[in-house]
N, C-alpha and C positions, 0 to 999 in steps of 0.2 A: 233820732240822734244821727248824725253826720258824722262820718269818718274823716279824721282831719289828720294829714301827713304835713312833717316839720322836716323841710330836707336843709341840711348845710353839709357844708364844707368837711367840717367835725369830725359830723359820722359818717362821711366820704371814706375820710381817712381813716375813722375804727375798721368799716367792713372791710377796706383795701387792707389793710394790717391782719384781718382776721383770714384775709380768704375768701371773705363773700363779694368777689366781685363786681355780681351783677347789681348787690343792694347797693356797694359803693357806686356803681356807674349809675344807679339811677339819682343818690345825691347828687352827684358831681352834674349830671346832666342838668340839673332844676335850678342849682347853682346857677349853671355857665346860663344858663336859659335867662335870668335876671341880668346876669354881666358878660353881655357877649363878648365883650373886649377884653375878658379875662384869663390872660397867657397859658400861666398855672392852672386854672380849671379846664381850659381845654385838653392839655397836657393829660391831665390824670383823665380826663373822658377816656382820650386816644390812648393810654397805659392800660386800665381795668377795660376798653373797649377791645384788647386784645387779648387779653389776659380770657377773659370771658369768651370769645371766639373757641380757643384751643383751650378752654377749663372743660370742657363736656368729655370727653374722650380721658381727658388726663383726672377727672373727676371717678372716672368706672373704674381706671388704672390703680387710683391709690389706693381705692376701696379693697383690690386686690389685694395689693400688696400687703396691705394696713393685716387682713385677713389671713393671708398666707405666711406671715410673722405670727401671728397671734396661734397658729394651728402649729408653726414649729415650737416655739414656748410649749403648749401643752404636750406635744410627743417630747420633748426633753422631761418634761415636770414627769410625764408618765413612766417615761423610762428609770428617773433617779428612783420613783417610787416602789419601784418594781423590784429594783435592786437595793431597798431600806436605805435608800442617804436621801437629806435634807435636801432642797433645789434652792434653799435661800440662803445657803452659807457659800 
């Protein structure tokens, strides 16, 4: 059985919206690859083709951040509990 990839425009656009830049620039790339003359598709290459440049580094970043939020929430949760009040009211 053969692996068979369906690239458009589409879901260029979901992974660009979602953040996956690099799945969108591989749509966008397979796209523009059929329609070299196509403004817009080159456009969004050159947009998620930069995006994805500087995603690596800003990708480790968020994770931090994402993480170092998530650990203040628990020492707040832990502290109201400690002192018997609710952290959801």
């Amino acid at each position: 059985m053969t692996k068979t990839s369906i690239h458009t425009a589409e879901l260029g656009r979901l992974y660009e919206e979602q953040g996956y830049y690099e799945k969108a620039g591989e749509h966008f790339g397979a796209v523009l690859a059929n329609d070299p003359d196509n403004p817009l598709l080159r456009e969004a290459v050159e947009r998620v083709s930069a995006r994805t440049n500087g995603a690596d580094g800003m990708a480790g970043l968020t994770g931090l951040v994402e993480r170092w939020v998530s650990l203040l929430f628990l020492k707040r949760r832990a502290a109201l509990l400690r002192h018997g009040k609710r952290s959801d009211g």
